[in-house]
C-alpha positions in Angstrom: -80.4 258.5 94.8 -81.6 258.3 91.2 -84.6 258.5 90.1 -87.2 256.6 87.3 -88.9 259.7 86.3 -91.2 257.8 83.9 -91.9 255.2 86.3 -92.0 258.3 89.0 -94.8 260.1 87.1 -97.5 256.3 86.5 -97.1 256.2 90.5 -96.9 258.8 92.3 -98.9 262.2 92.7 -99.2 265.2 94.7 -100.3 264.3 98.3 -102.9 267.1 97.8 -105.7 267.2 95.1 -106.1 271.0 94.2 -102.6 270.4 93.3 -103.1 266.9 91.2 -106.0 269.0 89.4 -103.7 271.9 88.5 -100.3 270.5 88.2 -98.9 267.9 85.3 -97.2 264.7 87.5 -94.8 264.4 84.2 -91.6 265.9 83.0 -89.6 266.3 79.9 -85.6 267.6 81.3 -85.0 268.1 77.5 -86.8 270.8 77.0 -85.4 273.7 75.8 -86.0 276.8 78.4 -83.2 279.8 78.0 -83.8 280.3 74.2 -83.4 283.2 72.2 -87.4 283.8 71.3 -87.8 283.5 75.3 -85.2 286.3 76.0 -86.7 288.2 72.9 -90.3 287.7 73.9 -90.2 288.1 77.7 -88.1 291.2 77.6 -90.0 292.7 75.5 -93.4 291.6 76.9 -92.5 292.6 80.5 -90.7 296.1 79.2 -94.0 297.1 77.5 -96.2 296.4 80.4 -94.0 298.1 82.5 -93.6 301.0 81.1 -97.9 301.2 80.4 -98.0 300.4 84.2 -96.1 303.2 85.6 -97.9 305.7 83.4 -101.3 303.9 84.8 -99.9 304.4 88.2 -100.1 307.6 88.0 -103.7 307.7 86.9 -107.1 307.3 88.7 -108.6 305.0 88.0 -105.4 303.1 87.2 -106.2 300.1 85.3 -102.7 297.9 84.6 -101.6 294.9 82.0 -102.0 292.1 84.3 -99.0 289.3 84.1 -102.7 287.1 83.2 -102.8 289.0 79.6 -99.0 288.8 79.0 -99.4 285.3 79.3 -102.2 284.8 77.0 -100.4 287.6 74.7 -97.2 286.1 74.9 -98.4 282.3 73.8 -100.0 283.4 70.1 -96.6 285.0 69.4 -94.0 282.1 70.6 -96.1 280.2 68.5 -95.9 282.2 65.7 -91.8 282.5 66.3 -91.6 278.8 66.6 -93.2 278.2 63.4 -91.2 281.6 61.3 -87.7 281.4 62.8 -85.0 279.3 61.0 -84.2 275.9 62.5 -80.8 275.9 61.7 -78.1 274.6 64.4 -75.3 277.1 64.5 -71.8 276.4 66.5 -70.0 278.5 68.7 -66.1 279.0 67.9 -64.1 276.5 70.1 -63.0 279.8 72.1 -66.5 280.2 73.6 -67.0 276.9 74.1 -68.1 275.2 70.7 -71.4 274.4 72.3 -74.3 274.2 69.7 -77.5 276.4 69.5 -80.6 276.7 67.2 -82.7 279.7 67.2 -85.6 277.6 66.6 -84.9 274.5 69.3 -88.6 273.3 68.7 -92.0 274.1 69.6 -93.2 276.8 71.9 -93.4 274.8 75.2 -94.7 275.3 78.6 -91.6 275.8 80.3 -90.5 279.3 78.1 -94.1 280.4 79.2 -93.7 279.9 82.3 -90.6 281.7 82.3 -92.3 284.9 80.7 -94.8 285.1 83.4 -92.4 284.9 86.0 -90.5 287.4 84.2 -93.6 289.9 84.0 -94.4 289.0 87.8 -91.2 290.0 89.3 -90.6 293.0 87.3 -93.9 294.3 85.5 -95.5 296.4 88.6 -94.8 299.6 89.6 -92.5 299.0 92.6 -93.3 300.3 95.7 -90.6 302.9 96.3 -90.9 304.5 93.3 -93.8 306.6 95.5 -90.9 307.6 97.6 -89.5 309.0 94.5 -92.7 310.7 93.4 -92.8 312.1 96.8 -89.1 313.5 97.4 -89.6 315.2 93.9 -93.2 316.5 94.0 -94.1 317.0 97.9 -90.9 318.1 99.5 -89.0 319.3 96.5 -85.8 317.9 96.5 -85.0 316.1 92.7 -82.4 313.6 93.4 -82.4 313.0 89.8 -83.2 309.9 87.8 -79.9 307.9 88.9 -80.6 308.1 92.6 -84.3 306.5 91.5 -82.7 303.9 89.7 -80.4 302.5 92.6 -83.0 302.8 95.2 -85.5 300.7 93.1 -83.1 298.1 92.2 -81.8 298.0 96.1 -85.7 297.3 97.3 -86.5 295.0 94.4 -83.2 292.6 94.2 -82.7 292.7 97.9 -85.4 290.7 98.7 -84.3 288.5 95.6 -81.7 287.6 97.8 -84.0 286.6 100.7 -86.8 284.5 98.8 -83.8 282.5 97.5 -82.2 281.9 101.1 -85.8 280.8 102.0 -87.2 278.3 99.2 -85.8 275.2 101.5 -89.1 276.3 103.8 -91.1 277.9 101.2 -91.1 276.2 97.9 -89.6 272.8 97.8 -91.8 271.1 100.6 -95.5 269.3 99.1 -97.2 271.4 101.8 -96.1 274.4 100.7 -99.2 274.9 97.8 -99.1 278.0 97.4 -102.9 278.0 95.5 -102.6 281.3 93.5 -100.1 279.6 91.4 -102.6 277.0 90.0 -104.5 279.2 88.7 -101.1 280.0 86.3 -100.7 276.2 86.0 -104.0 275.7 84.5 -104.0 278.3 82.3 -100.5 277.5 81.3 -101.5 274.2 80.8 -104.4 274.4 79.0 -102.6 277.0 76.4 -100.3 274.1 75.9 -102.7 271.3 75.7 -105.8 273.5 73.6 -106.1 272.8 70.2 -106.4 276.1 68.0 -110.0 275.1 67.0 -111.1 272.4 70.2 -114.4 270.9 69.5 -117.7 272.1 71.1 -117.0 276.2 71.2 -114.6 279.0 70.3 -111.0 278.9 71.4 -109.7 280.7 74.6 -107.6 282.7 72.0 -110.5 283.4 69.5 -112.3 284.8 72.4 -109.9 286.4 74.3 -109.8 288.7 70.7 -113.4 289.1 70.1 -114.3 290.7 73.7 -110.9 292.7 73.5 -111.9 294.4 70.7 -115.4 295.4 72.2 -113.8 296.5 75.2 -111.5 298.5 73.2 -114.4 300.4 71.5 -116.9 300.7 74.4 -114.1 302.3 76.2 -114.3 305.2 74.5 -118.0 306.1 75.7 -116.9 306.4 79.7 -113.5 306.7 78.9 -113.6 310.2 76.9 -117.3 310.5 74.8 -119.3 309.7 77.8 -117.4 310.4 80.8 -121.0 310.3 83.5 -121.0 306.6 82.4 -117.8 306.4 84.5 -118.5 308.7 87.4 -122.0 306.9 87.2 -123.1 309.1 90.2 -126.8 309.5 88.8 -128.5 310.0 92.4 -125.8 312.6 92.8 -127.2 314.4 89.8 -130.4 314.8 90.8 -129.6 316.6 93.7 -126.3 318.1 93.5 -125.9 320.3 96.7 -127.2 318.0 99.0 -124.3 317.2 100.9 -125.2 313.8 102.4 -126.7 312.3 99.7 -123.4 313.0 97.7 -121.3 311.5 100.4 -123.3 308.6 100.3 -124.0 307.7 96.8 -120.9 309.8 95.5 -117.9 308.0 93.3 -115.6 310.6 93.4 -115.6 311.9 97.2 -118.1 309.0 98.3 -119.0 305.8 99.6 -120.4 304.5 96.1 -123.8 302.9 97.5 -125.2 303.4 93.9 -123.1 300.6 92.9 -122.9 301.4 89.3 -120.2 302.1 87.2 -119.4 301.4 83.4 -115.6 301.8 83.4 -113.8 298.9 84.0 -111.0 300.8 85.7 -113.5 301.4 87.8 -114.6 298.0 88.7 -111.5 296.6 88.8 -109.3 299.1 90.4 -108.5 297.1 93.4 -108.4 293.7 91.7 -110.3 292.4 88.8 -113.3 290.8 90.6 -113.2 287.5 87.9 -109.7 286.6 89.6 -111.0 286.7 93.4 -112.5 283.7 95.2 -116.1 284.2 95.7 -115.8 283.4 99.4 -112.6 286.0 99.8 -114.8 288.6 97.7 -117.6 288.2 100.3 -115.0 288.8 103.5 -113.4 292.0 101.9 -117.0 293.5 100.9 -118.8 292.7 104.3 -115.5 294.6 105.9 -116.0 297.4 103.2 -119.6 297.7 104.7 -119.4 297.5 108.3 -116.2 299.7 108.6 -117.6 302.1 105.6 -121.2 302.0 104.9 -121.8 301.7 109.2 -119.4 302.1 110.9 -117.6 305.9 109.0 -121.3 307.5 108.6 -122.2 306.7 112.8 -118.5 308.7 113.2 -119.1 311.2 110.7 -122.6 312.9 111.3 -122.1 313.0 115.1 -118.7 315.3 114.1 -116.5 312.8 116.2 -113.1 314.0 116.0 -114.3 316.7 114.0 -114.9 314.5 110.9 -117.8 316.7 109.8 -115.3 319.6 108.6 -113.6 317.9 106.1 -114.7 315.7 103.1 -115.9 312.3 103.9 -113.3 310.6 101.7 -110.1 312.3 100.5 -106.5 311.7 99.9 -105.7 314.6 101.6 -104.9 315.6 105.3 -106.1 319.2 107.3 -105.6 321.9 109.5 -107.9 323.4 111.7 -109.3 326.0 109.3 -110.7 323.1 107.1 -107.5 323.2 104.7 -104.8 321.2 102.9 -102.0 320.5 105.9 -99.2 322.5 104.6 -96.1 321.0 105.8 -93.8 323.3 105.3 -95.5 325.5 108.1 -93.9 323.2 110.4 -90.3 322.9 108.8 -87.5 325.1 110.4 -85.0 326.5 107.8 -83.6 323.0 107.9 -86.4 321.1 106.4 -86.9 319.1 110.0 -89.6 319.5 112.5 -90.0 322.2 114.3 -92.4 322.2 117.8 -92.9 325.8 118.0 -94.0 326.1 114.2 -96.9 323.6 114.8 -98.2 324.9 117.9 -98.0 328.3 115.9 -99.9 326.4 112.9 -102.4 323.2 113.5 -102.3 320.0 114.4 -102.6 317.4 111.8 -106.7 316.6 110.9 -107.6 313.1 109.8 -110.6 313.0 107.4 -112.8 309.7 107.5 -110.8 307.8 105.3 -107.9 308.1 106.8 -109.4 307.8 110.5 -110.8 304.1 109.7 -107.2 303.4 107.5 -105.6 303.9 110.7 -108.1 302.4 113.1 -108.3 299.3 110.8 -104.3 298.9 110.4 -104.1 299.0 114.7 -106.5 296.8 114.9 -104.7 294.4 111.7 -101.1 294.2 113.4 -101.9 291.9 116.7 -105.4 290.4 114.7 -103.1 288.7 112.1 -100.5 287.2 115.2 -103.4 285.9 117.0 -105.6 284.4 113.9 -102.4 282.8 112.6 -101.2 281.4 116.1 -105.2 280.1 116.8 -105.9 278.8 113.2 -102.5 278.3 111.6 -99.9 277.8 114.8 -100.1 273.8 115.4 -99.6 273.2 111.3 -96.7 276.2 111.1 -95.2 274.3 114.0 -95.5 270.7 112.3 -93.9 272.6 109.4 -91.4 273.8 110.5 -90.3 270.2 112.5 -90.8 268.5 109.0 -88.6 270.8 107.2 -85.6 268.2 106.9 -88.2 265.2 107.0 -90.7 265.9 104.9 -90.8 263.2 102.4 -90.3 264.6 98.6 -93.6 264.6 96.7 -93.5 263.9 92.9 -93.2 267.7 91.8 -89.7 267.6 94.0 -88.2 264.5 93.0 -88.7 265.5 89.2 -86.7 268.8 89.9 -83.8 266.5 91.6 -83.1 266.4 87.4 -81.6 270.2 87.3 -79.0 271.5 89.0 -79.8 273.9 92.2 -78.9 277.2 92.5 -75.9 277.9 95.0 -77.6 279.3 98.3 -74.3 281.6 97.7 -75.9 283.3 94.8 -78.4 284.3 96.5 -76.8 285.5 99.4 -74.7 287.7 97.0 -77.4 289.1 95.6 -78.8 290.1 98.9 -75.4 291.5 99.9 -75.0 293.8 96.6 -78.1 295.2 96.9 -78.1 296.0 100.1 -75.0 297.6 100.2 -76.3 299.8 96.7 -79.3 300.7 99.5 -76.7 302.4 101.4 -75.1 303.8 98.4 -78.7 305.6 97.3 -79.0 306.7 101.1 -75.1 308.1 101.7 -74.1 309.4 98.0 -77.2 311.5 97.6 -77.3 312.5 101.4 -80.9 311.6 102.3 -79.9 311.5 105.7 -81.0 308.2 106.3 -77.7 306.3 108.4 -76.7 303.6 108.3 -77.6 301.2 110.9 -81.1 302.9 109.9 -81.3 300.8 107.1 -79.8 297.5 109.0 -82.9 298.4 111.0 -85.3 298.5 108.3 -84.0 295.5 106.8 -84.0 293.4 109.6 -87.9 293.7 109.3 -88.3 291.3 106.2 -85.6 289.5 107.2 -87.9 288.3 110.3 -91.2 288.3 108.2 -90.2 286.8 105.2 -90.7 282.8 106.8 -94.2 283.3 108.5 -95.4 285.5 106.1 -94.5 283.3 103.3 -95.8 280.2 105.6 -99.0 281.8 106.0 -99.9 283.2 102.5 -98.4 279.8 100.7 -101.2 277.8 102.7 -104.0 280.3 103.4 -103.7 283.0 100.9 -103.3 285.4 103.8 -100.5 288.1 103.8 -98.7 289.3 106.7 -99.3 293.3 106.8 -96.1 295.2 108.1 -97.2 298.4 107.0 -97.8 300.1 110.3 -95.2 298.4 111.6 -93.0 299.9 108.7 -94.0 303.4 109.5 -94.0 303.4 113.6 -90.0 302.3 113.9 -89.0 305.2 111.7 -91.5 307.4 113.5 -90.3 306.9 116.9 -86.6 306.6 115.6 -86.4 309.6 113.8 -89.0 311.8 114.7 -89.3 314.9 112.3 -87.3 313.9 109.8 -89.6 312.6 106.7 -87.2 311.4 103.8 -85.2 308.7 106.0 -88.5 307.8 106.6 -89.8 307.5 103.5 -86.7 305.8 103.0 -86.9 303.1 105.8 -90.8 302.2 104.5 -90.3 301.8 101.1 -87.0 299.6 102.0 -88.8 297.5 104.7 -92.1 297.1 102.7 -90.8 296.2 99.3 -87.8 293.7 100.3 -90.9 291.7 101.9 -93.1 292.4 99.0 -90.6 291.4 96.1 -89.3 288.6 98.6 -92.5 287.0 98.7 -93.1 287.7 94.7 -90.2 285.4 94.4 -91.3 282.9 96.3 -94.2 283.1 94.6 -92.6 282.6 90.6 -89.9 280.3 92.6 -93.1 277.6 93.6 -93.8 278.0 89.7 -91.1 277.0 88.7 -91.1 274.1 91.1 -94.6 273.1 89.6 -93.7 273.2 85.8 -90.3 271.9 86.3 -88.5 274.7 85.0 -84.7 274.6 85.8 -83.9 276.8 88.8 -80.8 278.3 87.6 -83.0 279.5 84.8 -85.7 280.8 87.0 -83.0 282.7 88.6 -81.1 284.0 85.9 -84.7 285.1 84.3 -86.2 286.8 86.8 -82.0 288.9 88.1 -82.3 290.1 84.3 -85.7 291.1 83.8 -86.1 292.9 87.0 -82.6 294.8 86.5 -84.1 296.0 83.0 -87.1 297.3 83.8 -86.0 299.2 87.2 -84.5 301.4 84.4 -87.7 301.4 81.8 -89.9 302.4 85.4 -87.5 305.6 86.1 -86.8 306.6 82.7 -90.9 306.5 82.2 -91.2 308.8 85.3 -89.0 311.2 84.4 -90.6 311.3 81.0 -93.8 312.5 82.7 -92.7 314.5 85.1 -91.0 316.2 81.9 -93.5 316.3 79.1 -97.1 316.4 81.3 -98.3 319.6 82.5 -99.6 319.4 86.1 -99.2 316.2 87.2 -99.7 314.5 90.6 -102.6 317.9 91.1 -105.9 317.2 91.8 -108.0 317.6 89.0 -105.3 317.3 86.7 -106.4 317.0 82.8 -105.5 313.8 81.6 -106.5 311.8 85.5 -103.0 312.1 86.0 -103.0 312.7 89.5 -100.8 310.3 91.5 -103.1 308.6 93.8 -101.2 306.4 95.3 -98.2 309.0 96.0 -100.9 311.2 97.8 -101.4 308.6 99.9 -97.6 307.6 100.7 -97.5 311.4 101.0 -99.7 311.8 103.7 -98.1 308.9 105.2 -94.5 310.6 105.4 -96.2 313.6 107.2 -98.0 311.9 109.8 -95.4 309.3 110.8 -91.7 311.4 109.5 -92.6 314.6 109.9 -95.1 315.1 113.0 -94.8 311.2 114.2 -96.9 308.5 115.9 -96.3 310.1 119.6 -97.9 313.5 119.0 -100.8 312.2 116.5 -101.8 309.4 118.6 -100.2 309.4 121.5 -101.6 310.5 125.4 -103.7 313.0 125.1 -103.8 313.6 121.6 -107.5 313.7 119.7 -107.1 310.2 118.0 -105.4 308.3 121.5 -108.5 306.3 121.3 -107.5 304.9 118.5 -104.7 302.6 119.7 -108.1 300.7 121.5 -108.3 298.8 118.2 -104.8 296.7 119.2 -106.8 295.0 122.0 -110.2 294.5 119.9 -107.6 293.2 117.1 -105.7 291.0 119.3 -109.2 289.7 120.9 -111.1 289.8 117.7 -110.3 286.0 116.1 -110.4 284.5 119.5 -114.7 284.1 119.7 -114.6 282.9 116.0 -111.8 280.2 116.9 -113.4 278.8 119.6 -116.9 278.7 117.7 -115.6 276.3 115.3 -113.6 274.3 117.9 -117.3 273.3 119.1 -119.0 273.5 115.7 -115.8 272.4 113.4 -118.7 271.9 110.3 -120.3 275.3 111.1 -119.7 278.0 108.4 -118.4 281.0 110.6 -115.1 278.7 110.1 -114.3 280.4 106.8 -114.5 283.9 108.6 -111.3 285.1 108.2 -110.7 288.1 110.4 -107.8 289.3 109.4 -109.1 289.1 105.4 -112.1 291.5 106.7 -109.3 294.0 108.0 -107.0 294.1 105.3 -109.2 293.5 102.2 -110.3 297.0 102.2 -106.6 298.7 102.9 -106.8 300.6 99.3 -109.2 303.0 100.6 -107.8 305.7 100.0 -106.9 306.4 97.4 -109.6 304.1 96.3 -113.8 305.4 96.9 -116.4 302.9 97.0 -117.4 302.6 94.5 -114.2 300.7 93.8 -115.3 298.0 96.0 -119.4 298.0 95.5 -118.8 297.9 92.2 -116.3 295.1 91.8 -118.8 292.8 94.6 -121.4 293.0 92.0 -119.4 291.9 89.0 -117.6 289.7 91.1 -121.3 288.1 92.3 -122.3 287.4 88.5 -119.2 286.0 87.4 -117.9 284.1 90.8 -121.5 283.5 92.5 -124.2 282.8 89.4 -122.1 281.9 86.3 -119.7 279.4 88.4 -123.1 277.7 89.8 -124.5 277.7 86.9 -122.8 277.3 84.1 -119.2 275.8 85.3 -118.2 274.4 82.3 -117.7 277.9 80.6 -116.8 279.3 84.0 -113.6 277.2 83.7 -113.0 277.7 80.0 -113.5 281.4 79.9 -114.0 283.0 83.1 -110.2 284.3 83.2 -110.1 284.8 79.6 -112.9 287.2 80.1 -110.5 289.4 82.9 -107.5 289.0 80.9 -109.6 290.4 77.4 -111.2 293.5 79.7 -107.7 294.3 80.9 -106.1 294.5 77.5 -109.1 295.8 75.5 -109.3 298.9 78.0 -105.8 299.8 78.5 -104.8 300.1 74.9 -108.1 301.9 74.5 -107.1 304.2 77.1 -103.6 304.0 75.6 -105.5 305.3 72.4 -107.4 307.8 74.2 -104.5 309.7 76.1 -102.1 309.8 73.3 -103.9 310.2 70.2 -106.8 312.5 71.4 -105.9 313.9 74.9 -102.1 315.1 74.7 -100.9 316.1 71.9 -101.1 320.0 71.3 -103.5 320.2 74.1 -105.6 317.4 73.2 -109.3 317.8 71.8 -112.1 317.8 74.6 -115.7 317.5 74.1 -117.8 319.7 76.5 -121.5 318.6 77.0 -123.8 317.2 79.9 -122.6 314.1 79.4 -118.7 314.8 79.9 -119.4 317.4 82.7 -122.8 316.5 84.5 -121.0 314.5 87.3 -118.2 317.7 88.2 -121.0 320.0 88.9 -121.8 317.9 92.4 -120.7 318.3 95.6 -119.0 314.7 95.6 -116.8 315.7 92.8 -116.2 319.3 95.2 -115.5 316.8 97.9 -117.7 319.3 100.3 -118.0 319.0 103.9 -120.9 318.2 105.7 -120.0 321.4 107.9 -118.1 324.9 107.3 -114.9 325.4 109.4 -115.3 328.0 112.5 -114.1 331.3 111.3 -111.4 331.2 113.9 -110.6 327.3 113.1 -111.6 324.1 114.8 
């Protein structure tokens, strides 16, 4: 069937009105996309942030160059190309084709923007496996080198690639499929396009974007390395340093952050930048954050249940019964695997509070987000899924009939090569992970990626597999932590990067951007910067002195591989059966699968009486899974980021929602840049070379003489152990 467009675009509109308020109805197919200032700009964009985000990874706080700022950054400059690069039309030689090409086509347009983001959204994050990496090398000591890195990130990045594509018949092309985080990047995308330089009645976007940059540039450097107590803003803890519980309650480095002040950004938005969070989400993940850890930890804690009370109330680290770091290789044979008589000998494994409400919370997550979704979601999935070949085209898809469609084969080679260069990284550098392991640990995305992607492209809501990730492996190969590493990082990033790509693929569906483009943009970028990531780690695993060690110089001290650390001991190494299992110390734990299966079912049929009644924006599973980052985050990470998240999303947005809309996102974006290339400064220019210079007064050392920063235990071990 052909199509009008023009007469398409003065009828017809998206069926659903956050869409028609977000989304242009009208399409230009003539508009240049692959050019060379895109390639030029979006590889260069998206290899800076990178490369800045894996050294932030390894830093706590880790702040990161959101894909929000290389958006805004990226539009001043592919104007600036548009206007200085020559417009002449050059000719390829008949041998290549004697097609035409200009290196100016036109004007910076939406479409090369749009291609930049995706570019940056796909590739710009650290991806998940490179903690496995971190962890091989650091925690158990085997250097596989930088090559081995490099094929496993591009086999968990491009494998799921493979999958979104395979899936976008269900995912991206149907009207109901809204997927509302990307309209957020439509409006901002086309408002950049549509925004004079100077618009009547205020300051540009741009022109303010610049100004609060800069002054979060400069005030930076007061918590960030003049003024460092404005950071770890712990004041209560000052005034009475020893005193254990007040630390652990009011504490930011060890504590539950109840003070609620902070003056570091990376602070405040460690988990998320609160100005890019719903309000009503905001309110769900911090009324979790107090119940489970303002409540529900302390009642657990003081009492000594499970023998919380010898260990610090928050920590990245796990214990032995003396009140120690667990040292694994206590319970390795000469072999490196498990050995049963070497951890009677030794200790079982000791959970502090952080990681005993991680766990409890991610039992209780697994059935809670099957029953919420079949109770609140099940009847829509179900008409979804029977409308797949029905469902009438809205505008958005009848405009992309214009462009050629990628080749479902495509994608299924991609999947293919990638998943075969996964058993490459596993047989060639003898990780011991086999084969029909990893058909195993793919099979898991291959099952989530439809539901998961259902549910989060209509309610936000991700699917968790995370426990699910680390119990197969666990009970498969008990004792044997790098195949398990392995199998999680494999399992959880295919689904991750899967539904990233769904994500940029519904972009590209909204602005109209040619999908063999999209898919062309986002094979390249991500295939670059897998090597920028590695090369950056093995740079600072080379040139800084310490790192991933607690109170490393610089802040340099892997949080997030701590974590995954821990992880591969408790579920490879010692395994699910002996930490939870019958007759183990935390068997009561696996009680939070019932309350989590039962836990939507009183809310559901409260607003099946009272449909208008507002417990029906309780989202259980949000409550469960919004505070997952604990550890390595503390919390203040979350009271924090309520507060600013209640000025900007609560009082300005009710009361001023005119510049709410026009600057509210500006605001995150300028924070985020101002502060990373002030701590870029910082680290670089003051703190590393030769040494660095450091400034030693109250104000850069008042908040380490405390027992939250000592992490001290309400009680002292037993002199013969626990």
């Amino acid at each position: 069937m052909d199509y009008n467009f023009d007469d398409l675009a003065e009828e017809e509109d998206s069926p659903y009105p956050e869409v028609r308020a977000s989304v242009s109805n009208i399409d230009d197919p003539d508009m240049p996309v692959l050019t060379l200032r895109l390639w030029v700009l979006g590889l260069l964009l998206t290899a800076v942030a990178a490369a800045a985000n894996m050294f932030f990874y390894m830093r706590q706080p880790a702040p990161s160059i959101s894909t929000t700022l290389v958006v805004i950054v990226a539009h001043p400059i592919g104007k600036f190309l548009a206007f200085w690069l020559p417009i002449t039309t050059y000719r390829l030689p008949r041998w290549l084709g004697g097609h035409e090409f200009s290196l100016n086509p036109g004007p910076w347009n939406i479409k090369e923007h749009a291609l930049v983001f995706m570019m940056a959204n796909v590739a710009s994050g650290p991806p998940y496996a490179i903690q496995a990496t971190i962890s091989i090398d650091v925690s158990y000591g085997e250097n596989l080198g930088y090559w081995f890195n490099v094929v496993l990130i591009l086999a968990t990045q491009l494998t799921g690639f493979g999958l979104a594509g395979l899936c976008r018949r269900i995912l991206v092309w149907p009207a109901s499929m809204v997927w509302p985080q990307n309209l957020i990047v439509c409006t901002l995308l086309n408002t950049l396009h549509a925004e004079e330089d100077e618009p009547r009645g205020g300051i540009s976007r741009f022109r303010y974007l610049v100004y609060v940059g800069v002054a979060a540039f400069v005030f930076y450097f007061l918590p960030g390395y003049l003024f460092t107590a404005l950071s770890v803003f712990s004041w209560v803890c000052w005034i009475v340093p020893n005193n254990v519980p007040v630390n652990q309650l009011f504490g930011i480095e060890s504590g539950l952050g109840m003070g609620l002040l902070t003056f570091d950004w990376t602070q405040i938005s460690w988990i998320s930048s609160p100005l890019m969070v719903p309000w009503w989400a905001q309110v769900q993940v911090f009324a979790g954050f107090v119940f489970f850890y303002w409540i529900l930890t302390p009642a657990l804690y003081y009492p000594n249940v499970w023998s919380l009370a010898y260990f610090p109330m928050l920590s990245t680290e796990l214990y032995d019964r003396f009140g120690d770091v667990y040292n694994v290789s206590k319970i390795l044979d000469s072999s490196g695997d498990f050995s049963q008589s070497l951890y009677e000998a030794y200790s079982p494994l000791y959970l502090p509070a952080a990681y005993t409400m991680t766990y409890l919370m991610a039992f209780a997550l697994a059935p809670c987000v099957i029953v919420h979704t079949a109770l609140f979601h099940g009847k829509t999935i179900w008409q979804g899924i029977k409308r797949v070949s029905t469902e009438k085209d809205d505008i958005h898809a009848k405009l992309m009939k214009a462009y050629p469609e990628v080749p479902d084969w495509w994608y299924a080679v991609v999947f293919v090569t990638f998943f075969a260069l996964a058993i490459v990284a596993a047989e060639v550098w003898h990780t011991g992970a086999p084969v029909w392991f990893l058909i195993l640990a793919a099979i898991i995305p291959v099952v989530y990626i439809i539901p998961s992607g259902y549910v989060y492209s209509i309610s936000g809501q991700v699917i968790s597999i995370n426990i699910l990730a680390q119990i197969i492996p666990g009970v498969v190969l008990t004792g044997q932590p790098i195949p398990n590493m392995f199998f999680k990082s494999y399992a959880l990033q295919t689904l991750t990067e899967g539904s990233r790509f769904v994500s940029d693929l519904k972009l590209g569906h909204y602005i109209k951007v040619p999908p063999r483009a999209t898919f062309v943009a986002q094979l390249v970028s991500t295939l670059l910067v897998a090597f920028i990531q590695c090369g950056m780690q093995q740079w600072m695993f080379e040139s800084v002195p310490q790192i991933c060690t607690p109170h490393q110089k610089y802040s340099l001290t892997c949080p997030h591989n701590e974590v995954f650390y821990e992880a591969s001991v408790l579920w490879g190494v010692i395994g699910p059966r002996r930490q939870f299992g019958s007759g183990s110390m935390y068997n009561p734990e696996l009680w939070a699968l019932l309350i989590g299966a039962v836990l939507p079912i009183p809310f559901w049929l409260w607003t099946r009486r009272n449909p208008e009644s507002w417990m029906r924006y309780i989202n259980t599973p949000l409550l469960l899974n919004g505070i997952a980052d604990i550890p390595p985050a503390t919390g203040i990470n979350y009271s924090s980021w309520f507060l600013v998240g209640f000025i900007f999303q609560y009082v300005l947005r009710r009361r001023n929602f005119a510049w709410w809309s026009k600057f509210n996102y500006v605001t995150s974006a300028a924070l985020d840049s101002g502060t990373v290339v002030s701590l870029l400064v910082i680290f670089f220019a003051l703190e590393f070379p030769k040494g660095g210079v450091s400034i030693s007064w109250w104000g850069n050392d008042v908040w380490k003489n405390t027992a939250d920063y000592r992490g001290t235990p309400l009680r002292s071990t037993p002199s013969g152990g626990i």
